[in-house]
N, CA, C and O atoms as a GROMACS GRO file, in nm:
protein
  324
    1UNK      N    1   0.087  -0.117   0.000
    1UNK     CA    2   0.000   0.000   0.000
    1UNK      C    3   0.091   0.123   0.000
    1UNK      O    4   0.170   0.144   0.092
    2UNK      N    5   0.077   0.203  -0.108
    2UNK     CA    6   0.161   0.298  -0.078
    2UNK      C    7   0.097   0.466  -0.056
    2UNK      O    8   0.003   0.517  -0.118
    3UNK      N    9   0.175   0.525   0.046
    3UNK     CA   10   0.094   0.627   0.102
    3UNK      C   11   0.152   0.728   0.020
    3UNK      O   12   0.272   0.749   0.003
    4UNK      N   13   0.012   0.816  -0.051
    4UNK     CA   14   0.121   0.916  -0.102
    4UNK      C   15  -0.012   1.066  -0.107
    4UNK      O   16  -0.128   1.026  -0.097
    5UNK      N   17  -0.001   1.174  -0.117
    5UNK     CA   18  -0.103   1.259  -0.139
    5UNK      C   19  -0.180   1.281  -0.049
    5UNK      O   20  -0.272   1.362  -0.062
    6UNK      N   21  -0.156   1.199   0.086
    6UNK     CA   22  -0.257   1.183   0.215
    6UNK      C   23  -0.398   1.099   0.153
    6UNK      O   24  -0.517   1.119   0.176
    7UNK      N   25  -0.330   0.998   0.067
    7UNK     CA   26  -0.436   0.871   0.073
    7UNK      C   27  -0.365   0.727   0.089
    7UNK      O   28  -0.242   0.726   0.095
    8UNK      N   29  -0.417   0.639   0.094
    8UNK     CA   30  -0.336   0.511   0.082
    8UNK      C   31  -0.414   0.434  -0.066
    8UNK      O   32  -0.534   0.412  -0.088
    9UNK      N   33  -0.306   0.409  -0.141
    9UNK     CA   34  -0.340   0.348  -0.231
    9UNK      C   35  -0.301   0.183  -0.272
    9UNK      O   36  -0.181   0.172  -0.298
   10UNK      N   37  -0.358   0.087  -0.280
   10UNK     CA   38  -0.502   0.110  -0.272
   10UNK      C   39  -0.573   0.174  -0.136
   10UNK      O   40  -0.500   0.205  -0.042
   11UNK      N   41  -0.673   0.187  -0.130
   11UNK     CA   42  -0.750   0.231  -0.050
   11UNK      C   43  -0.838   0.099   0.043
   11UNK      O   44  -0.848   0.099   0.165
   12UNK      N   45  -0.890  -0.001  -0.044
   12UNK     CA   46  -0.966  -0.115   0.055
   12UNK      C   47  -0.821  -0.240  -0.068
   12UNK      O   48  -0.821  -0.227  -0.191
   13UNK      N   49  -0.751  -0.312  -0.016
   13UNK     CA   50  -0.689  -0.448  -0.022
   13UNK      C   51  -0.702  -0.546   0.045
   13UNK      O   52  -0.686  -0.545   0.167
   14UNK      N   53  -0.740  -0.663  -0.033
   14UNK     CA   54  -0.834  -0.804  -0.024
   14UNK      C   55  -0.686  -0.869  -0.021
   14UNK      O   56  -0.602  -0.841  -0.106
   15UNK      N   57  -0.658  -0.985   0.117
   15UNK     CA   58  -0.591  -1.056   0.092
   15UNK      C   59  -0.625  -1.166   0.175
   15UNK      O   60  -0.692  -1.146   0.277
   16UNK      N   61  -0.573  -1.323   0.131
   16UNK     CA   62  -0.580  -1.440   0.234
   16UNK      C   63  -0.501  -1.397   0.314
   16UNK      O   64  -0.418  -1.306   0.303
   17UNK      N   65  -0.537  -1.490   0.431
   17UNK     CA   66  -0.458  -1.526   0.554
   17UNK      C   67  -0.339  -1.524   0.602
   17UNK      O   68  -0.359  -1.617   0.681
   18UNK      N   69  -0.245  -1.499   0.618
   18UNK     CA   70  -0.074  -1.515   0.618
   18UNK      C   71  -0.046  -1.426   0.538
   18UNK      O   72   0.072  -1.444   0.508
   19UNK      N   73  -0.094  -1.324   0.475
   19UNK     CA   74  -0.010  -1.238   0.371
   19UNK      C   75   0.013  -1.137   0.486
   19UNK      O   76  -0.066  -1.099   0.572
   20UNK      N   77   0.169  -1.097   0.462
   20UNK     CA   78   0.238  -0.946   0.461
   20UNK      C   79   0.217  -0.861   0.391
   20UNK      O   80   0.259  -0.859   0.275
   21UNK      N   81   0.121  -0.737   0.463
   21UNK     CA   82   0.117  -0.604   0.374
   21UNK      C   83   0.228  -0.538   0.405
   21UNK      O   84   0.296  -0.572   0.502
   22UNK      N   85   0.265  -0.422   0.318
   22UNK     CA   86   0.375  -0.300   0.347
   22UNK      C   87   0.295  -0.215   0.309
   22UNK      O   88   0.208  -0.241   0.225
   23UNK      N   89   0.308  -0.108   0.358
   23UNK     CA   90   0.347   0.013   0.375
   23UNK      C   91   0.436   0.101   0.323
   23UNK      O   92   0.546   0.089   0.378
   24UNK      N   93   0.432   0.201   0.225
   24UNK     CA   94   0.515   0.281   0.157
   24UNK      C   95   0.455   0.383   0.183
   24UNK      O   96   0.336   0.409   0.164
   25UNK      N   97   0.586   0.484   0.256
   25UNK     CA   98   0.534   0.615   0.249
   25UNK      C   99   0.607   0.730   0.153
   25UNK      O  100   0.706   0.790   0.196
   26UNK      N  101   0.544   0.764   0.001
   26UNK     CA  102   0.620   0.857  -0.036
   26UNK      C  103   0.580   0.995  -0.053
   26UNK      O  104   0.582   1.048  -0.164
   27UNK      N  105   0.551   1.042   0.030
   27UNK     CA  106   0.561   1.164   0.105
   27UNK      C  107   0.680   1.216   0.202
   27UNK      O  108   0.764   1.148   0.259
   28UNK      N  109   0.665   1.347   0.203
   28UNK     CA  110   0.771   1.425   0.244
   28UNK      C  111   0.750   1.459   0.422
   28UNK      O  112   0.827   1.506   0.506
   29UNK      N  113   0.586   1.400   0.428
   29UNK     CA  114   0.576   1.426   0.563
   29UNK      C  115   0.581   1.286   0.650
   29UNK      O  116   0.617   1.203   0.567
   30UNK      N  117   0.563   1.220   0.773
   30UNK     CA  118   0.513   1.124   0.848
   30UNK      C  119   0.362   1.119   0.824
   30UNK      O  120   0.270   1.200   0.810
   31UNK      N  121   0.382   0.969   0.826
   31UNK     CA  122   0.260   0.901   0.845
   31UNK      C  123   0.194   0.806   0.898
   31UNK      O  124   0.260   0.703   0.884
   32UNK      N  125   0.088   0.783   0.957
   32UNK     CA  126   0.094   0.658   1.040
   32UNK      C  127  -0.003   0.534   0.994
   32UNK      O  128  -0.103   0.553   0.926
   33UNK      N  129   0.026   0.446   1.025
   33UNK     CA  130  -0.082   0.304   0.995
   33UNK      C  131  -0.116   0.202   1.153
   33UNK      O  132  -0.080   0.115   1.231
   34UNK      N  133  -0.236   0.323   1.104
   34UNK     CA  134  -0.306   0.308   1.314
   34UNK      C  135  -0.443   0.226   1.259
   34UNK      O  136  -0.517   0.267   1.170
   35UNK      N  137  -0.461   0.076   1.346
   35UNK     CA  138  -0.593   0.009   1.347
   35UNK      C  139  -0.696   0.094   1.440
   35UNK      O  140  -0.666   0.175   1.527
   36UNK      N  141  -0.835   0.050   1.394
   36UNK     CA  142  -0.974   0.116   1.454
   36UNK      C  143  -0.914   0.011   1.570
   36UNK      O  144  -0.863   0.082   1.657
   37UNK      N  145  -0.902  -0.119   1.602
   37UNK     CA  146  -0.901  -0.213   1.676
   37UNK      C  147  -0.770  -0.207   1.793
   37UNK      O  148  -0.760  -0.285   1.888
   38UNK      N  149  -0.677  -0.099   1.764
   38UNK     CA  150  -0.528  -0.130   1.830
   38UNK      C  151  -0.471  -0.237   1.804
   38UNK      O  152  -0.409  -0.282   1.901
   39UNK      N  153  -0.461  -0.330   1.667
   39UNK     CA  154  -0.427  -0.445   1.619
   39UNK      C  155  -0.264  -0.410   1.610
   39UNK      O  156  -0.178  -0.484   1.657
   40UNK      N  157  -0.223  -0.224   1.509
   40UNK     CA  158  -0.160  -0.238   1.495
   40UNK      C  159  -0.128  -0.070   1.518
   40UNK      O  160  -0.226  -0.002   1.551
   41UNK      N  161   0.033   0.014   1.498
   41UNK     CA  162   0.010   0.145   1.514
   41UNK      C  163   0.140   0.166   1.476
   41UNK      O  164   0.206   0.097   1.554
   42UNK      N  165   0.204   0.214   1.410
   42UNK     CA  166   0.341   0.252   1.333
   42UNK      C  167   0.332   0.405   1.318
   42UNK      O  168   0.219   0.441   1.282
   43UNK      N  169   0.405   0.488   1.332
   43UNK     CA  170   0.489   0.620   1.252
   43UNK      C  171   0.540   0.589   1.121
   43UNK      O  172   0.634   0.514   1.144
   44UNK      N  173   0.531   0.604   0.998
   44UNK     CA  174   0.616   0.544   0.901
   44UNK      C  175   0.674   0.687   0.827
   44UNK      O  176   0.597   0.767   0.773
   45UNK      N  177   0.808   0.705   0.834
   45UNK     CA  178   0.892   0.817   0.780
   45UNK      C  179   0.879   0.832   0.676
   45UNK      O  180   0.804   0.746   0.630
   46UNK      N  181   0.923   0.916   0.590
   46UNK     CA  182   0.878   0.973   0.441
   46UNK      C  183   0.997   0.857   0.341
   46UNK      O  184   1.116   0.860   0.370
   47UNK      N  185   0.951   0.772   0.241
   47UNK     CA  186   1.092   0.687   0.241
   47UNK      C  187   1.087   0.560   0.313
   47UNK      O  188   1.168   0.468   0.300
   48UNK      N  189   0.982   0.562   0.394
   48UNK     CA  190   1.043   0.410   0.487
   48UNK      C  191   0.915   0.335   0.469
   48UNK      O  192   0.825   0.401   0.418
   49UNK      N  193   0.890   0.224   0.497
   49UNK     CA  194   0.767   0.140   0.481
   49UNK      C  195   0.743   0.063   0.666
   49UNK      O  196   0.809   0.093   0.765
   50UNK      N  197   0.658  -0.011   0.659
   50UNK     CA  198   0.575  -0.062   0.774
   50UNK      C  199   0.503  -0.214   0.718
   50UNK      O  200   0.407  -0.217   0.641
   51UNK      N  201   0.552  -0.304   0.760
   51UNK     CA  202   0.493  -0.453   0.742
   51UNK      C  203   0.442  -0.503   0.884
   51UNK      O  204   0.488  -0.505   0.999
   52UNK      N  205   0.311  -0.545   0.812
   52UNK     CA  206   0.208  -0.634   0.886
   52UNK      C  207   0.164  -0.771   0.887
   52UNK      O  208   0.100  -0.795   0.786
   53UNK      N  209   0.174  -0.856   0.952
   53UNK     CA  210   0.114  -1.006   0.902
   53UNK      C  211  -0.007  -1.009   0.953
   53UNK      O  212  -0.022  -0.986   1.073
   54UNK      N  213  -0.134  -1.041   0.851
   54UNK     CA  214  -0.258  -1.048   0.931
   54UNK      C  215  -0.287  -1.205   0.931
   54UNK      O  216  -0.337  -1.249   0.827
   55UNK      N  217  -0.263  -1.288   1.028
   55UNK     CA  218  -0.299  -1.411   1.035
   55UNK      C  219  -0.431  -1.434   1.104
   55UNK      O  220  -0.452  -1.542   1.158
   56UNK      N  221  -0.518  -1.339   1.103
   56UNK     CA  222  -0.672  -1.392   1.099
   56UNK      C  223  -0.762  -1.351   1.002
   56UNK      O  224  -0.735  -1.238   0.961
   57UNK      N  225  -0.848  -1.396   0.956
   57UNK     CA  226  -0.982  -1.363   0.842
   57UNK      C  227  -1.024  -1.262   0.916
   57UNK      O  228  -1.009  -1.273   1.038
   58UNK      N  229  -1.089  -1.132   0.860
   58UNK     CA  230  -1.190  -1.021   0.899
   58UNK      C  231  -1.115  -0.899   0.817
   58UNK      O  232  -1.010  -0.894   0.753
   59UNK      N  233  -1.205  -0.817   0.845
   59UNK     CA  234  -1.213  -0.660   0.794
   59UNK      C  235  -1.126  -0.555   0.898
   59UNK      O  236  -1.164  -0.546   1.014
   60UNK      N  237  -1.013  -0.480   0.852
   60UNK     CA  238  -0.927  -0.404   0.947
   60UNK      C  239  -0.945  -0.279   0.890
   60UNK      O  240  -0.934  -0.242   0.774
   61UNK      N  241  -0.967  -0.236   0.964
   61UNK     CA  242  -1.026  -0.053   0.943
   61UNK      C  243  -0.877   0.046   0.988
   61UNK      O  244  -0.841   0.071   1.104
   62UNK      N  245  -0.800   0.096   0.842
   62UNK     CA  246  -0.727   0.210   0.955
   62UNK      C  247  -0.693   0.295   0.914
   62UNK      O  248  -0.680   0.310   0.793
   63UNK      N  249  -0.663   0.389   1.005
   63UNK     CA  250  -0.666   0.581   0.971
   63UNK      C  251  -0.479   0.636   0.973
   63UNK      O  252  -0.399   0.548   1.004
   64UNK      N  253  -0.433   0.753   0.946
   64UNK     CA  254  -0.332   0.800   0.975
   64UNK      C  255  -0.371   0.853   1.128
   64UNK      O  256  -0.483   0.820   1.166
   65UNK      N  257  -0.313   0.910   1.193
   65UNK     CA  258  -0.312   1.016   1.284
   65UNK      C  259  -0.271   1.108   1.278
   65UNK      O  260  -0.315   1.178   1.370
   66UNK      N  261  -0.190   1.168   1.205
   66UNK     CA  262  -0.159   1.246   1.165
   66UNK      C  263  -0.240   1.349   1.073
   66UNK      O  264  -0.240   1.472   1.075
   67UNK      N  265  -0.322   1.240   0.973
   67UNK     CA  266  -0.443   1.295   0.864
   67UNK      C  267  -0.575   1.211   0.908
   67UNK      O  268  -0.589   1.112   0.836
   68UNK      N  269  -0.662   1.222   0.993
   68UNK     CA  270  -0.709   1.141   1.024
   68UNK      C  271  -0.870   1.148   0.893
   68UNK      O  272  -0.961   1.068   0.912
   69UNK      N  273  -0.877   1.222   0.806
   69UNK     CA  274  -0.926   1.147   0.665
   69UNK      C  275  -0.849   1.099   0.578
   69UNK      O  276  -0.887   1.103   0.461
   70UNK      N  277  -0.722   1.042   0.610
   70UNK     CA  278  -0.637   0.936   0.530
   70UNK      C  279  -0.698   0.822   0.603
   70UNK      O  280  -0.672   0.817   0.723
   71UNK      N  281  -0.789   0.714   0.545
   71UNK     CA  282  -0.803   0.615   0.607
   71UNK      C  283  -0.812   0.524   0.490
   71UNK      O  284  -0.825   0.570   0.377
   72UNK      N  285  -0.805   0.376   0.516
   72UNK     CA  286  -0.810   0.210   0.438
   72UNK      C  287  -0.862   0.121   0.495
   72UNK      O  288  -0.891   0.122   0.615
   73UNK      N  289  -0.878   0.047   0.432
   73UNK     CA  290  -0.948  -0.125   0.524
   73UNK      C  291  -0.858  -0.226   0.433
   73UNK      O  292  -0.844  -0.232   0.311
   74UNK      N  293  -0.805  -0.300   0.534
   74UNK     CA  294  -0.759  -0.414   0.470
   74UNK      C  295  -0.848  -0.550   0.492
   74UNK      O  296  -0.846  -0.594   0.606
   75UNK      N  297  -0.926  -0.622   0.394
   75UNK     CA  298  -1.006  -0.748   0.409
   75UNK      C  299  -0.924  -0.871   0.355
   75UNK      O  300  -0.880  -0.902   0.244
   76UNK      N  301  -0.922  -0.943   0.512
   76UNK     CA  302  -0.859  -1.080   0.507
   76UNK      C  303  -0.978  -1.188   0.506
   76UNK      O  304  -1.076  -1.202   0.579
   77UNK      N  305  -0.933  -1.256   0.398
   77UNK     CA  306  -1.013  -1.424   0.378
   77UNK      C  307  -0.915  -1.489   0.424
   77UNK      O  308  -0.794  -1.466   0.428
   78UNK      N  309  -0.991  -1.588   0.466
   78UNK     CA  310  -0.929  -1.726   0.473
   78UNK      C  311  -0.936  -1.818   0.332
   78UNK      O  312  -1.024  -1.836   0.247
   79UNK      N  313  -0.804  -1.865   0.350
   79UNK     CA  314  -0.824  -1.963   0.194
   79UNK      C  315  -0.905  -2.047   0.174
   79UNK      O  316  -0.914  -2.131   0.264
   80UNK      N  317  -0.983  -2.060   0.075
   80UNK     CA  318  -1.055  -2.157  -0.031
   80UNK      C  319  -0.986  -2.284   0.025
   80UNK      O  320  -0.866  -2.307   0.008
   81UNK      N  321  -1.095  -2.387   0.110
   81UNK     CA  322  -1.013  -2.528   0.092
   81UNK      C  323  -1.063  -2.622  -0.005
   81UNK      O  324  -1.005  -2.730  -0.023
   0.00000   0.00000   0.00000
């Protein structure tokens, strides 16, 4: 996901179970990748990225703090058996 313009793009990303998202911030300012849930909460520097493993299925809601209408949802499935 890369942060740029004070949005995250993509904006909603669908992934199974065990995937690592990142975080790219290319902006000149800080930014953060804060859960609605406190799942997760990073500063990410202008240049630097932020990885997450979501190892459960559900819907993760999250905002900057910094811009708090920079927000995303990341939706985890569980795999197809």
């Amino acid at each position: 996901v890369v942060m740029q313009n004070h949005y995250y793009s993509p904006e909603t990303l669908e992934v199974p179970t065990g995937t690592t998202v990142t975080w790219t911030n290319r902006n000149g300012t800080n930014h953060s990748v804060t859960s609605e849930d406190d799942l997760f909460n990073a500063t990410v520097s202008p240049d630097d990225s932020y990885n997450y493993t979501f190892d459960e299925a559900g819907t993760f809601d999250y905002y900057c703090t910094f811009h708090p209408d920079m927000t995303g949802t990341i939706e985890v499935n569980s795999p197809e058996e």
